[in-house]
C-alpha positions in Angstrom: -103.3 7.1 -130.8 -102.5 6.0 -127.8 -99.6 7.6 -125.6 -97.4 5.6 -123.2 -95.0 6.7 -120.5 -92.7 4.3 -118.9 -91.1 6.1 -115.7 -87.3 5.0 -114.7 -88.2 6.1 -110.9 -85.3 6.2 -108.1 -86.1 3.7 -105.7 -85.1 4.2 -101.3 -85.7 2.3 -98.5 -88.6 4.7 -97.2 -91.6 3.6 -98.9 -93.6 6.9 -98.4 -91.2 8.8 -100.0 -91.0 7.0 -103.1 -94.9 6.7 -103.5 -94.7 10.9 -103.3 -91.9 10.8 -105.9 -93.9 7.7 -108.2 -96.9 10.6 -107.8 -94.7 13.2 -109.2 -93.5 11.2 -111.8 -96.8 10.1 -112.9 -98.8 13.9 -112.6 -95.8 14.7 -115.2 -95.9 12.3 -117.6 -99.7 12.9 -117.3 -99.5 16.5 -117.8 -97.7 15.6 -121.7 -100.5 13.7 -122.5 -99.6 10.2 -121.6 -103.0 8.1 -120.8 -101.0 4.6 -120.5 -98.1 4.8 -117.7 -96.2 2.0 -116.3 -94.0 2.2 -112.7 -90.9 -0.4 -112.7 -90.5 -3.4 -110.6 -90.8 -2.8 -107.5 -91.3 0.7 -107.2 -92.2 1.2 -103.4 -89.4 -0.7 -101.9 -85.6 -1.8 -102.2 -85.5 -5.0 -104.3 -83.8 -8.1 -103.0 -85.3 -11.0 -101.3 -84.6 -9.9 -97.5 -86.7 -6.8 -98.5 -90.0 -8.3 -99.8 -91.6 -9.6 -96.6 -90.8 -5.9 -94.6 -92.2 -4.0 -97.2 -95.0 -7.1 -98.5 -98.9 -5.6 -98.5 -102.1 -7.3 -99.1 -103.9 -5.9 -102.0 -106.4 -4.2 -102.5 -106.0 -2.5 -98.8 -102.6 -2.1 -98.9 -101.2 1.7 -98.8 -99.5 1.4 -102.1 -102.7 -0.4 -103.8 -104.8 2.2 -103.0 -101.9 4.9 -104.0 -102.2 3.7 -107.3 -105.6 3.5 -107.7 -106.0 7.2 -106.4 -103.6 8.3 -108.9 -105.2 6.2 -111.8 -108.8 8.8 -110.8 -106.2 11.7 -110.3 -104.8 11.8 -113.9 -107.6 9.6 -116.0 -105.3 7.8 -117.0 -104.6 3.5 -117.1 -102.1 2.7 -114.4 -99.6 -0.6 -114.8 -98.2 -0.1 -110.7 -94.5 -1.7 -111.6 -94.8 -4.1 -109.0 -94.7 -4.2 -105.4 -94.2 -7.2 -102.9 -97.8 -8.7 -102.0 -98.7 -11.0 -99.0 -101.7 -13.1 -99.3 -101.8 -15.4 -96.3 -98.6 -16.6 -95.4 -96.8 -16.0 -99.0 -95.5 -13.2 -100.7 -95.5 -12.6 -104.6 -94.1 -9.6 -107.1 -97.2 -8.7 -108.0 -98.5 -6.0 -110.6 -101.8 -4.3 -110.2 -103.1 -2.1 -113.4 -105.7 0.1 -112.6 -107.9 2.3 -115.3 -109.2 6.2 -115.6 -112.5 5.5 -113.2 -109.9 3.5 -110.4 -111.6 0.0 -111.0 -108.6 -2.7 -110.5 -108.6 -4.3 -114.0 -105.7 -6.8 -114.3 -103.7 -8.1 -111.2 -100.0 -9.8 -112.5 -98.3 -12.3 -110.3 -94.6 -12.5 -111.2 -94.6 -16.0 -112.5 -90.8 -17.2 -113.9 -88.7 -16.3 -110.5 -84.9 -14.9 -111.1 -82.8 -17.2 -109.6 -79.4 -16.4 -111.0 -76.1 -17.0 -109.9 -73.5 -15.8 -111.7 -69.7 -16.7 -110.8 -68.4 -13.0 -110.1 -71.2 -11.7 -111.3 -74.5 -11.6 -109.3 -76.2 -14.1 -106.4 -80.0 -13.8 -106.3 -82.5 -16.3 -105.4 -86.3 -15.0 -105.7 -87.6 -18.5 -104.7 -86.2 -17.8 -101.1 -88.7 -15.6 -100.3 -91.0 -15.5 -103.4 -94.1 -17.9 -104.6 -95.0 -17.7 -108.6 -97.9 -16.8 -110.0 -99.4 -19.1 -112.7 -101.2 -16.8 -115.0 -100.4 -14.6 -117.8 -102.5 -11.4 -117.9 -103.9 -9.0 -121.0 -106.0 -6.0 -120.2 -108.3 -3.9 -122.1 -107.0 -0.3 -122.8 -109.6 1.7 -125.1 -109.2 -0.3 -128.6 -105.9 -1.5 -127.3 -105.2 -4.9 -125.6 -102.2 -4.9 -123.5 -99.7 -8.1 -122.0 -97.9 -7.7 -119.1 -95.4 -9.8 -117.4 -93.0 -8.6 -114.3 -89.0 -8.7 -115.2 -87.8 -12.3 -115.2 -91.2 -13.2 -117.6 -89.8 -11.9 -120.2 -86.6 -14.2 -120.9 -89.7 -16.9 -121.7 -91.2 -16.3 -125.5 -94.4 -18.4 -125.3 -96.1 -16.3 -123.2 -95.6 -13.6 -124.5 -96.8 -15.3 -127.8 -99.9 -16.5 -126.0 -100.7 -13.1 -125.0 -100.3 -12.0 -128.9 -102.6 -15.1 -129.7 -105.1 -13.3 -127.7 -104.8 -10.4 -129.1 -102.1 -7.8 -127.5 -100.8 -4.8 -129.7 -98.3 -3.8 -126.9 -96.3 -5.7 -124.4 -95.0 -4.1 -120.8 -92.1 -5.7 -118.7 -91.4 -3.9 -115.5 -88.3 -5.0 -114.9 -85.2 -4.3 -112.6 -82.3 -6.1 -114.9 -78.8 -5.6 -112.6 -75.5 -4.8 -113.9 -74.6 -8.3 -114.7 -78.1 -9.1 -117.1 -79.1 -5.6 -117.8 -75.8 -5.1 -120.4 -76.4 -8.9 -121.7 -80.3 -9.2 -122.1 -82.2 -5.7 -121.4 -82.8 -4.4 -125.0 -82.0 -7.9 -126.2 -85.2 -9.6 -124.9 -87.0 -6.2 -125.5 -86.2 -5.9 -129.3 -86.6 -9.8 -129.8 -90.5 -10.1 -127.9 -91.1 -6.7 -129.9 -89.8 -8.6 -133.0 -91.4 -12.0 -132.0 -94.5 -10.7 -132.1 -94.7 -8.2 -134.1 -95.8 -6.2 -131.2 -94.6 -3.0 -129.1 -92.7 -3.7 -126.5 -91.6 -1.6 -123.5 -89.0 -2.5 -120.4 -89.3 -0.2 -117.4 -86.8 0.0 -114.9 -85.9 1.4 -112.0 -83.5 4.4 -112.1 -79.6 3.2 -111.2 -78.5 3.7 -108.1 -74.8 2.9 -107.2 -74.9 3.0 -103.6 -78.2 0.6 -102.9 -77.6 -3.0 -102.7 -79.1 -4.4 -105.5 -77.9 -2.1 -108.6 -80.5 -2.1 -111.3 -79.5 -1.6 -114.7 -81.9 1.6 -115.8 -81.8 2.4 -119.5 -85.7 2.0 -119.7 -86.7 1.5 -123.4 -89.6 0.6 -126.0 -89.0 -0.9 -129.3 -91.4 -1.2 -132.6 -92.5 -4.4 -134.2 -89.3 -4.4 -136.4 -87.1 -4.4 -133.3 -86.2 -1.1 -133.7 -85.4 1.1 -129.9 -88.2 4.1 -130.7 -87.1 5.7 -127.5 -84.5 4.5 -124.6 -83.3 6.5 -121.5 -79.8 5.5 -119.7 -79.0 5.1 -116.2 -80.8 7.5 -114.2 -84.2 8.9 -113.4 -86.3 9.8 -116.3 -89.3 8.9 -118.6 -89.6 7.2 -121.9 -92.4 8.3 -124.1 -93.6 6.7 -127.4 
């Protein structure tokens, strides 16, 4: 068996204090056992497009890179790092680095299917403003487990994530920071129908709700079965999910 912990972390605007508190998080979740645990989208920084090229890193050399790799040795365990805003060159991507037990960078996601919503009283966000797509879909090894990842927006889309099934992935991981506009409309939708799609598990991870930041994120992290079925969902605020 194969434990997974998908960590509902509170987000600030000071990026050293939420790598302490992602560490915290993660030596916890290791401490019950967990040896595959996922940090949501963007994890080390605010999330909006007038934050990404501030808090934007190059990987691998980049503080929060090398964070995660440190705590992937740490805890010996397999590390999906949510996302964090990369810059390679002069472009910036939502990027997802996964990191196994002896710190070896195994998978590297680039967020590929942007969120650019607009929603009439609802919510304004353009990721193409400030963002470039990745153009790969990425499975990673994970003892006798193969495991999909996409970032957030990925997965509204159903072929890849069937592609990655195709290939051979038991278990499918979405960090994703859903608002309070999608999050009530699509967050255990588009969980429950990739899990039942595919007759694969499928986790979302978000970040923790905060009321006060300027982009609100939905929370209610959650993993359901092959059937569809929710095995295990938080609500709003910081926590863990465990299956």
């Amino acid at each position: 068996m194969l434990k997974f912990a998908g960590i509902q972390l509170k987000v600030c605007a000071d990026k050293e204090t939420n790598l302490r508190r992602a560490g915290e998080k993660i030596a916890e979740a290791a401490s019950k056992g967990a040896k595959l645990i996922s940090l949501p989208e963007c994890f080390n920084s605010p999330y909006g497009a007038q934050f990404f090229a501030d808090y934007a890193e190059p990987i691998p050399d980049g503080p929060t890179t090398v964070f995660l790799k440190e705590q992937a040795i740490k805890h010996g365990i397999y590390l999906i790092g949510g996302s964090h805003p990369e810059r390679d060159g002069d472009k910036l991507y939502n990027t997802c680095v996964i990191f196994g037990p002896d710190g070896e960078a195994i998978a590297k996601h680039r967020k590929v299917h942007l969120a650019d919503v607009n929603i009439p009283g609802g919510i304004l966000l353009q990721e193409s403003s400030a963002l470039t797509p990745g153009d790969t879909f990425t499975i990673f090894n994970c003892g006798e487990f193969k495991i999909g990842v996409g970032v957030c927006y990925d997965i509204r889309f159903p072929e890849p994530a069937h592609l990655m099934k195709m290939r051979g992935a038991d278990v499918l991981i979405y960090p994703g920071a859903f608002n309070m506009t999608t999050g009530p409309l699509y967050f255990d939708l588009l969980t429950r129908a990739r899990a039942t799609d595919n007759q694969a598990y499928c986790a979302s991870v978000s970040p923790a709700r905060d009321v006060d930041a300027s982009y609100v994120a939905w929370g209610c992290t959650l993993v359901a079965g092959p059937s569809g079925i929710i095995m295990d969902q938080i609500g709003p605020d910081e926590g863990t999910v465990y299956t």
